[in-house]
C-alpha positions in Angstrom: -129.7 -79.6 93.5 -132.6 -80.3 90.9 -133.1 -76.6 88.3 -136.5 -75.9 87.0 -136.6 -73.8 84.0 -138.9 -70.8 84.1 -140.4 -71.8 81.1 -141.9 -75.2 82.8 -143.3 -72.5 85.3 -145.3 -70.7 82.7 -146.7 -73.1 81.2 -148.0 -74.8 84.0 -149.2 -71.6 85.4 -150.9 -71.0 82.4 -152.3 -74.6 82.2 -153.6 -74.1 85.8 -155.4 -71.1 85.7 -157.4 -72.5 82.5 -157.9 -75.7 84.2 -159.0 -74.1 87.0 -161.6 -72.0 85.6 -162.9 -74.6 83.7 -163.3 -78.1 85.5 -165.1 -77.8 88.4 -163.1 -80.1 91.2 -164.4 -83.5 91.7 -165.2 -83.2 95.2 -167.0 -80.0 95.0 -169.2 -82.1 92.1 -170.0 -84.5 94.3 -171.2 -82.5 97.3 -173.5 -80.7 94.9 -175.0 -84.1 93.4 -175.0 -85.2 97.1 -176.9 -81.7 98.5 -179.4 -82.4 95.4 -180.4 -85.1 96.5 -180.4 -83.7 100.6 -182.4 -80.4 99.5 -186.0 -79.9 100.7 -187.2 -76.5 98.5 -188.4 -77.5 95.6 -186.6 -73.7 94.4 -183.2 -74.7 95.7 -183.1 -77.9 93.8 -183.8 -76.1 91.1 -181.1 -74.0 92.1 -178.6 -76.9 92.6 -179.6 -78.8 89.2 -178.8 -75.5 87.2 -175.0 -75.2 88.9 -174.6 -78.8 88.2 -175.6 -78.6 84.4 -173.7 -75.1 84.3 -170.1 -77.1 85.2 -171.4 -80.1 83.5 -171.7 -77.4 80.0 -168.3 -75.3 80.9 -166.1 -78.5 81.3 -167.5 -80.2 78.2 -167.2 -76.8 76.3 -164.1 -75.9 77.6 -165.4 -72.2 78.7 -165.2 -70.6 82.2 -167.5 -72.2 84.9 -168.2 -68.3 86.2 -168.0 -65.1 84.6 -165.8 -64.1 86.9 -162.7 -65.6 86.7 -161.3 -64.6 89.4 -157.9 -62.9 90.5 -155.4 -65.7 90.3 -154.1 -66.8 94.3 -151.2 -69.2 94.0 -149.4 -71.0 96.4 -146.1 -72.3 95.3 -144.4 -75.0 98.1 -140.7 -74.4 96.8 -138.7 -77.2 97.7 -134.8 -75.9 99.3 -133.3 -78.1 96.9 -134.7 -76.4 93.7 -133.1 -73.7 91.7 -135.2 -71.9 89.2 -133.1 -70.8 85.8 -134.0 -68.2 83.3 -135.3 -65.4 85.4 -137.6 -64.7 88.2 -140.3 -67.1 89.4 -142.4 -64.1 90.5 -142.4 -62.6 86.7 -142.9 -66.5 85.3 -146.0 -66.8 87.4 -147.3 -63.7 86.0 -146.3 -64.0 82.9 -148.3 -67.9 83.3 -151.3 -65.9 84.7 -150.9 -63.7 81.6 -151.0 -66.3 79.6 -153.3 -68.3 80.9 -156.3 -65.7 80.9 -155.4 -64.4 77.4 -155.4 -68.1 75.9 -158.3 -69.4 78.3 -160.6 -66.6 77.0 -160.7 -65.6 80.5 -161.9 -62.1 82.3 -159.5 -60.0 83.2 -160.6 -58.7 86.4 -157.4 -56.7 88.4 -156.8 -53.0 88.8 -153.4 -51.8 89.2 -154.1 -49.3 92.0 -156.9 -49.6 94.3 -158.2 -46.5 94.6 -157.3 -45.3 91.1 -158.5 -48.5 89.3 -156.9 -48.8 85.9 -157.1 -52.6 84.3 -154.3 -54.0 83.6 -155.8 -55.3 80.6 -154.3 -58.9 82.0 -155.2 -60.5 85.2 -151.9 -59.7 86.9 -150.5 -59.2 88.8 -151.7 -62.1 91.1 -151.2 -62.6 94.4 -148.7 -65.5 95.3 -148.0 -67.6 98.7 -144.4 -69.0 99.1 -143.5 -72.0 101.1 -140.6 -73.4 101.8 -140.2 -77.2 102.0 -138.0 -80.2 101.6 -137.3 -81.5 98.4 -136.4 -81.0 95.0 -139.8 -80.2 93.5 -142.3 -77.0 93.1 -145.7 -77.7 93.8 -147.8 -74.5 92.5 -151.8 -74.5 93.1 -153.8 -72.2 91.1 -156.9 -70.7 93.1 -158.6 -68.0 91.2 -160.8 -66.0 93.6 -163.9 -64.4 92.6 -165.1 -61.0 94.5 -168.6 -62.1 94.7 -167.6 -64.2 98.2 -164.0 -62.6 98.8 -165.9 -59.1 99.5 -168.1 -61.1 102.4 -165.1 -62.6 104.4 -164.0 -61.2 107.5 -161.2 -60.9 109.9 -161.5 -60.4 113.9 -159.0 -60.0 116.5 -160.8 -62.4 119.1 -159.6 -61.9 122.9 -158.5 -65.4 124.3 -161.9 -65.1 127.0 -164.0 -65.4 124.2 -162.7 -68.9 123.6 -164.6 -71.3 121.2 -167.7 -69.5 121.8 -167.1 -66.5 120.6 -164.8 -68.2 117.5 -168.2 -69.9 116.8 -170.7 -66.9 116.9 -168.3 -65.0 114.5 -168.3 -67.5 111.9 -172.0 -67.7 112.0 -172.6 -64.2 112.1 -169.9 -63.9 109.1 -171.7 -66.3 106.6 -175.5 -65.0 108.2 -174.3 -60.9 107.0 -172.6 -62.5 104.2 -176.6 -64.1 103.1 -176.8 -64.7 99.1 -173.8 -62.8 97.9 -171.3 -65.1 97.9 -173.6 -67.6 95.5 -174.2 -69.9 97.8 -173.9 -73.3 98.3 -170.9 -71.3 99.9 -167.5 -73.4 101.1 -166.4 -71.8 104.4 -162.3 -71.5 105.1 -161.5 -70.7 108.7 -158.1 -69.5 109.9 -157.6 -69.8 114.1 -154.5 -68.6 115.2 -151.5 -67.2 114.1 -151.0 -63.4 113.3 -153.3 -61.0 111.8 -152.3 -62.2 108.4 -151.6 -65.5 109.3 -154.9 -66.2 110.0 -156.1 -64.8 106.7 -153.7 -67.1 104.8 -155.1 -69.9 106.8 -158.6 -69.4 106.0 -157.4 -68.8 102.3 -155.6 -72.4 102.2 -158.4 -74.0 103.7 -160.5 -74.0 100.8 -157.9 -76.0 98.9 -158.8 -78.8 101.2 -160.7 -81.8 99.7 -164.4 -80.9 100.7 -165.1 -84.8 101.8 -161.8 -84.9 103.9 -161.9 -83.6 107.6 -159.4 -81.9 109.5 -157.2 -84.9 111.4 -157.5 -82.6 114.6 -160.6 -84.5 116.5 -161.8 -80.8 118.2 -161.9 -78.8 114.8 -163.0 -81.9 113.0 -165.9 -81.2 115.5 -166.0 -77.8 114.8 -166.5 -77.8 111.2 -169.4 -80.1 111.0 -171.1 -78.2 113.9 -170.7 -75.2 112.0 -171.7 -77.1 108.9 -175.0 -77.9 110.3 -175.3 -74.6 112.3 -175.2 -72.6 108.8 -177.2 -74.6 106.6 -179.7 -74.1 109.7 -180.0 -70.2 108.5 -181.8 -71.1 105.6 -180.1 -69.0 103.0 -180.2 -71.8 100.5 -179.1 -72.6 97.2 -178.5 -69.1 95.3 -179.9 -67.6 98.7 -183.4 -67.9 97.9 -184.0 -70.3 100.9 -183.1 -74.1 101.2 -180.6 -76.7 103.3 -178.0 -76.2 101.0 -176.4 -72.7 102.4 -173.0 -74.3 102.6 -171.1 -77.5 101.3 -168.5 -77.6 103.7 -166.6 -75.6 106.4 -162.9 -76.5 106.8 -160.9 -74.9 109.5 -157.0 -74.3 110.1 -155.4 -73.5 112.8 -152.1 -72.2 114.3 -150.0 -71.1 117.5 -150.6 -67.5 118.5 -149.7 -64.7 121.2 -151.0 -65.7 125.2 -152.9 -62.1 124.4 -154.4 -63.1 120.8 -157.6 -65.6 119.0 -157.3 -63.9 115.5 -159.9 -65.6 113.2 -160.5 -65.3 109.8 -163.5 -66.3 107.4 -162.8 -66.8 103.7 -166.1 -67.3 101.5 -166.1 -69.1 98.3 -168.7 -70.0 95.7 -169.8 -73.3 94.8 -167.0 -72.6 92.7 -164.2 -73.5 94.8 -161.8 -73.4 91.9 -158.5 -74.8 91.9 -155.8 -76.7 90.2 -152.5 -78.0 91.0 -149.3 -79.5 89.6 -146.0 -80.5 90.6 -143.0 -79.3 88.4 
Protein backbone atom coordinates (compact mmCIF):
# COMPACT_ATOMS: atom_id res chain seq x y z
CA UNK A 1 0.00 0.00 0.00
CA UNK A 2 1.65 3.25 -1.51
CA UNK A 3 0.17 6.83 0.83
CA UNK A 4 -0.16 9.97 -1.05
CA UNK A 5 -0.20 13.05 1.11
CA UNK A 6 -3.03 15.50 0.50
CA UNK A 7 -0.69 18.11 0.13
CA UNK A 8 0.86 16.45 -3.21
CA UNK A 9 -2.90 16.53 -4.24
CA UNK A 10 -3.11 20.34 -3.96
CA UNK A 11 -0.52 21.25 -5.44
CA UNK A 12 -0.89 19.35 -8.42
CA UNK A 13 -4.43 20.36 -8.64
CA UNK A 14 -3.43 23.74 -8.42
CA UNK A 15 -0.63 23.21 -11.00
CA UNK A 16 -3.22 21.67 -13.37
CA UNK A 17 -5.85 24.00 -13.40
CA UNK A 18 -3.23 26.85 -14.23
CA UNK A 19 -1.65 24.72 -16.80
CA UNK A 20 -4.68 23.99 -18.12
CA UNK A 21 -5.87 27.36 -18.67
CA UNK A 22 -2.86 28.44 -20.02
CA UNK A 23 -1.16 26.04 -22.68
CA UNK A 24 -3.23 25.16 -25.19
CA UNK A 25 -2.74 21.18 -25.77
CA UNK A 26 -0.43 20.22 -28.53
CA UNK A 27 -2.76 18.33 -30.53
CA UNK A 28 -5.46 20.77 -30.45
CA UNK A 29 -2.41 23.33 -31.92
CA UNK A 30 -1.84 21.26 -34.53
CA UNK A 31 -5.27 20.69 -35.84
CA UNK A 32 -5.70 24.42 -35.88
CA UNK A 33 -2.36 25.07 -37.91
CA UNK A 34 -3.58 22.03 -39.99
CA UNK A 35 -7.45 23.51 -40.57
CA UNK A 36 -5.37 26.94 -41.56
CA UNK A 37 -4.05 25.66 -43.98
CA UNK A 38 -7.45 23.27 -45.14
CA UNK A 39 -9.77 26.55 -44.79
CA UNK A 40 -11.36 28.07 -47.98
CA UNK A 41 -12.99 31.64 -46.53
CA UNK A 42 -10.74 33.98 -46.70
CA UNK A 43 -12.91 35.28 -43.10
CA UNK A 44 -12.41 31.99 -41.39
CA UNK A 45 -8.63 31.97 -41.88
CA UNK A 46 -8.68 35.03 -40.43
CA UNK A 47 -10.56 33.53 -37.84
CA UNK A 48 -8.14 30.56 -37.29
CA UNK A 49 -4.84 32.81 -37.47
CA UNK A 50 -6.28 35.05 -34.56
CA UNK A 51 -6.96 31.71 -32.18
CA UNK A 52 -3.63 30.55 -33.11
CA UNK A 53 -1.79 33.90 -32.14
CA UNK A 54 -4.27 34.22 -29.10
CA UNK A 55 -2.67 30.66 -27.54
CA UNK A 56 0.53 31.44 -29.10
CA UNK A 57 0.32 35.12 -26.66
CA UNK A 58 -1.51 33.35 -23.47
CA UNK A 59 1.19 30.51 -23.21
CA UNK A 60 4.17 32.78 -23.77
CA UNK A 61 2.46 35.35 -21.27
CA UNK A 62 1.43 32.97 -18.93
CA UNK A 63 -2.37 34.41 -18.91
CA UNK A 64 -5.59 32.46 -19.48
CA UNK A 65 -6.14 31.24 -23.18
CA UNK A 66 -10.15 32.36 -22.63
CA UNK A 67 -11.81 34.55 -20.47
CA UNK A 68 -13.62 32.10 -19.21
CA UNK A 69 -11.91 29.80 -17.33
CA UNK A 70 -14.05 27.39 -16.91
CA UNK A 71 -15.64 25.32 -13.95
CA UNK A 72 -12.91 22.87 -13.04
CA UNK A 73 -14.06 18.88 -14.17
CA UNK A 74 -11.56 16.43 -12.85
CA UNK A 75 -11.24 12.97 -13.18
CA UNK A 76 -9.13 11.24 -10.62
CA UNK A 77 -8.30 7.23 -11.63
CA UNK A 78 -7.51 6.13 -7.91
CA UNK A 79 -5.50 3.34 -7.90
CA UNK A 80 -6.89 0.39 -4.89
CA UNK A 81 -3.55 0.31 -3.65
CA UNK A 82 -3.34 4.03 -2.72
CA UNK A 83 -4.16 5.57 0.65
CA UNK A 84 -4.54 9.28 0.81
CA UNK A 85 -3.23 10.87 4.37
CA UNK A 86 -4.04 14.16 5.88
CA UNK A 87 -7.62 14.63 5.12
CA UNK A 88 -10.11 14.27 2.43
CA UNK A 89 -9.24 14.02 -1.27
CA UNK A 90 -12.55 15.70 -2.10
CA UNK A 91 -11.64 18.99 0.13
CA UNK A 92 -7.72 18.65 -1.34
CA UNK A 93 -9.06 18.94 -4.89
CA UNK A 94 -10.95 21.97 -3.93
CA UNK A 95 -8.79 23.35 -1.94
CA UNK A 96 -6.12 22.71 -5.39
CA UNK A 97 -8.98 24.37 -7.47
CA UNK A 98 -8.94 27.12 -5.00
CA UNK A 99 -5.70 27.57 -5.23
CA UNK A 100 -5.19 27.22 -8.49
CA UNK A 101 -7.60 30.04 -9.76
CA UNK A 102 -6.62 32.46 -6.99
CA UNK A 103 -2.78 32.09 -7.98
CA UNK A 104 -3.47 31.60 -11.87
CA UNK A 105 -5.32 34.99 -11.97
CA UNK A 106 -8.10 32.98 -13.08
CA UNK A 107 -12.18 33.74 -13.25
CA UNK A 108 -14.03 32.50 -10.85
CA UNK A 109 -17.04 31.43 -12.57
CA UNK A 110 -19.41 28.95 -9.95
CA UNK A 111 -22.46 29.76 -8.05
CA UNK A 112 -23.28 27.95 -4.99
CA UNK A 113 -26.97 27.38 -5.78
CA UNK A 114 -28.45 27.29 -9.07
CA UNK A 115 -31.31 29.04 -8.86
CA UNK A 116 -30.17 31.52 -6.10
CA UNK A 117 -26.68 32.23 -7.75
CA UNK A 118 -24.33 33.53 -5.07
CA UNK A 119 -20.38 33.31 -6.23
CA UNK A 120 -18.43 31.51 -4.34
CA UNK A 121 -15.87 34.06 -4.80
CA UNK A 122 -13.50 30.76 -5.76
CA UNK A 123 -14.23 28.38 -8.48
CA UNK A 124 -15.34 25.58 -6.28
CA UNK A 125 -16.63 23.59 -5.79
CA UNK A 126 -15.82 21.56 -8.95
CA UNK A 127 -17.16 18.75 -10.18
CA UNK A 128 -14.97 15.43 -9.79
CA UNK A 129 -15.11 11.85 -11.61
CA UNK A 130 -13.66 8.88 -9.48
CA UNK A 131 -12.31 5.77 -10.97
CA UNK A 132 -11.18 3.01 -9.47
CA UNK A 133 -8.10 1.16 -10.96
CA UNK A 134 -5.20 -1.08 -10.27
CA UNK A 135 -2.20 0.25 -8.95
CA UNK A 136 -0.55 2.28 -6.55
CA UNK A 137 -0.82 5.75 -8.23
CA UNK A 138 -3.52 8.75 -8.68
CA UNK A 139 -3.82 10.01 -12.04
CA UNK A 140 -5.94 13.31 -11.77
CA UNK A 141 -6.87 15.33 -15.22
CA UNK A 142 -7.88 18.79 -14.90
CA UNK A 143 -10.65 19.81 -17.62
CA UNK A 144 -11.95 23.19 -17.02
CA UNK A 145 -15.23 23.67 -18.91
CA UNK A 146 -16.33 26.80 -20.29
CA UNK A 147 -20.37 27.53 -20.54
CA UNK A 148 -20.08 29.04 -23.90
CA UNK A 149 -20.21 25.14 -25.46
CA UNK A 150 -21.38 23.18 -22.23
CA UNK A 151 -24.83 25.27 -22.55
CA UNK A 152 -25.20 23.70 -26.40
CA UNK A 153 -24.68 19.85 -25.51
CA UNK A 154 -27.39 17.62 -25.32
CA UNK A 155 -28.70 14.42 -24.05
CA UNK A 156 -31.39 11.99 -25.68
CA UNK A 157 -32.83 8.82 -24.73
CA UNK A 158 -32.68 7.10 -28.26
CA UNK A 159 -35.08 3.92 -28.75
CA UNK A 160 -32.82 0.88 -30.01
CA UNK A 161 -35.08 1.11 -33.73
CA UNK A 162 -33.48 4.19 -34.24
CA UNK A 163 -30.11 2.52 -34.53
CA UNK A 164 -27.10 4.40 -35.99
CA UNK A 165 -29.28 6.48 -38.01
CA UNK A 166 -30.98 8.16 -35.66
CA UNK A 167 -27.59 8.33 -33.27
CA UNK A 168 -26.21 10.14 -36.35
CA UNK A 169 -29.01 12.72 -37.12
CA UNK A 170 -28.95 13.75 -33.38
CA UNK A 171 -25.44 14.61 -33.34
CA UNK A 172 -25.82 16.66 -36.38
CA UNK A 173 -28.73 18.31 -35.44
CA UNK A 174 -26.91 18.89 -31.86
CA UNK A 175 -23.83 20.79 -33.26
CA UNK A 176 -26.32 22.43 -36.39
CA UNK A 177 -28.81 24.22 -33.15
CA UNK A 178 -25.65 24.50 -31.34
CA UNK A 179 -24.28 27.09 -34.74
CA UNK A 180 -21.55 29.75 -33.44
CA UNK A 181 -22.03 29.60 -29.69
CA UNK A 182 -19.78 27.17 -28.69
CA UNK A 183 -16.73 29.23 -30.65
CA UNK A 184 -16.22 27.02 -33.04
CA UNK A 185 -13.73 25.22 -34.42
CA UNK A 186 -15.87 23.12 -31.94
CA UNK A 187 -14.37 19.43 -30.59
CA UNK A 188 -17.38 17.02 -30.50
CA UNK A 189 -17.48 14.24 -27.40
CA UNK A 190 -20.09 11.64 -27.94
CA UNK A 191 -21.23 9.20 -25.21
CA UNK A 192 -23.31 5.84 -26.74
CA UNK A 193 -24.52 3.74 -24.26
CA UNK A 194 -24.60 3.21 -20.78
CA UNK A 195 -27.18 4.96 -18.41
CA UNK A 196 -28.61 8.34 -18.55
CA UNK A 197 -25.58 9.68 -16.84
CA UNK A 198 -23.26 7.30 -18.08
CA UNK A 199 -23.57 8.58 -21.29
CA UNK A 200 -23.03 12.10 -20.26
CA UNK A 201 -19.75 11.10 -18.56
CA UNK A 202 -18.74 9.39 -21.68
CA UNK A 203 -19.22 12.32 -23.94
CA UNK A 204 -17.40 14.36 -21.14
CA UNK A 205 -14.22 11.99 -21.19
CA UNK A 206 -14.17 11.92 -24.72
CA UNK A 207 -12.78 15.25 -25.24
CA UNK A 208 -9.75 14.28 -23.15
CA UNK A 209 -8.88 12.09 -26.03
CA UNK A 210 -5.89 13.06 -28.21
CA UNK A 211 -7.60 14.93 -31.25
CA UNK A 212 -5.22 12.98 -33.87
CA UNK A 213 -5.86 9.53 -32.20
CA UNK A 214 -8.96 7.53 -33.36
CA UNK A 215 -11.12 5.40 -31.45
CA UNK A 216 -9.44 1.56 -31.80
CA UNK A 217 -13.23 0.43 -32.38
CA UNK A 218 -13.18 0.08 -36.50
CA UNK A 219 -17.31 1.12 -36.56
CA UNK A 220 -17.02 4.34 -34.34
CA UNK A 221 -13.61 5.00 -35.82
CA UNK A 222 -16.01 5.19 -38.83
CA UNK A 223 -18.37 7.09 -37.17
CA UNK A 224 -16.45 9.97 -36.05
CA UNK A 225 -14.78 10.90 -39.28
CA UNK A 226 -18.17 10.63 -41.05
CA UNK A 227 -19.57 12.90 -38.57
CA UNK A 228 -16.37 14.92 -38.85
CA UNK A 229 -16.96 15.58 -42.40
CA UNK A 230 -20.76 15.62 -42.11
CA UNK A 231 -20.42 18.81 -39.73
CA UNK A 232 -17.86 20.78 -41.25
CA UNK A 233 -20.35 20.29 -44.35
CA UNK A 234 -22.86 22.80 -42.40
CA UNK A 235 -20.69 25.53 -42.94
CA UNK A 236 -20.70 27.20 -39.59
CA UNK A 237 -17.05 27.96 -39.78
CA UNK A 238 -14.36 29.33 -37.80
CA UNK A 239 -16.00 31.71 -35.08
CA UNK A 240 -19.34 30.73 -37.00
CA UNK A 241 -19.17 33.17 -39.53
CA UNK A 242 -18.94 30.53 -42.34
CA UNK A 243 -15.92 28.27 -43.41
CA UNK A 244 -14.75 24.31 -43.43
CA UNK A 245 -13.46 24.56 -40.09
CA UNK A 246 -16.88 24.00 -37.99
CA UNK A 247 -15.25 21.24 -36.09
CA UNK A 248 -11.68 19.78 -35.35
CA UNK A 249 -12.60 16.47 -34.31
CA UNK A 250 -15.49 14.25 -33.14
CA UNK A 251 -14.43 11.42 -30.73
CA UNK A 252 -17.01 8.98 -29.64
CA UNK A 253 -17.33 6.44 -26.51
CA UNK A 254 -19.31 3.95 -26.03
CA UNK A 255 -20.72 1.48 -23.53
CA UNK A 256 -23.14 -1.59 -22.71
CA UNK A 257 -26.79 -0.49 -22.10
CA UNK A 258 -30.42 -1.91 -21.31
CA UNK A 259 -32.08 -4.28 -24.54
CA UNK A 260 -34.77 -1.18 -24.07
CA UNK A 261 -32.17 1.81 -24.17
CA UNK A 262 -29.53 4.02 -27.01
CA UNK A 263 -28.91 6.93 -24.57
CA UNK A 264 -26.57 9.46 -26.36
CA UNK A 265 -24.95 12.37 -25.27
CA UNK A 266 -23.15 15.41 -27.11
CA UNK A 267 -20.58 17.45 -25.14
CA UNK A 268 -19.41 20.67 -27.07
CA UNK A 269 -16.06 22.25 -26.42
CA UNK A 270 -14.21 25.22 -27.84
CA UNK A 271 -11.23 25.20 -29.71
CA UNK A 272 -10.17 25.31 -26.31
CA UNK A 273 -10.25 21.84 -25.31
CA UNK A 274 -8.38 22.48 -22.13
CA UNK A 275 -6.86 20.02 -20.16
CA UNK A 276 -3.93 18.88 -18.10
CA UNK A 277 -2.94 15.84 -16.38
CA UNK A 278 -0.47 14.33 -13.83
CA UNK A 279 0.28 11.27 -12.12
CA UNK A 280 0.92 11.54 -8.26
Amino acid sequence: MRSVSVGQIIDTVERLCIDANYYLNRDIMCALNSGLEKEKSDTGKIIMGQIIENAEIASTNKMAICQDTGMAVVFIDMGQDVHVEGGSIVQAVNEGVRRGYKNGYLRKSVVEDPIHRINTGDNTPAVIHFEMVEGDSIKITVAPKGFGSENMSALKMLKPSDGLEGVKSFILKTVDNAGPNPCPPMVIGVGIGGTMEKAAILAKKALLRPIDMPSGIQYVKELEEEMLEAINMLGIGPGGLGGRNTALGVKIETFPTHIAGLPVAVNISCHATRHAEAVV
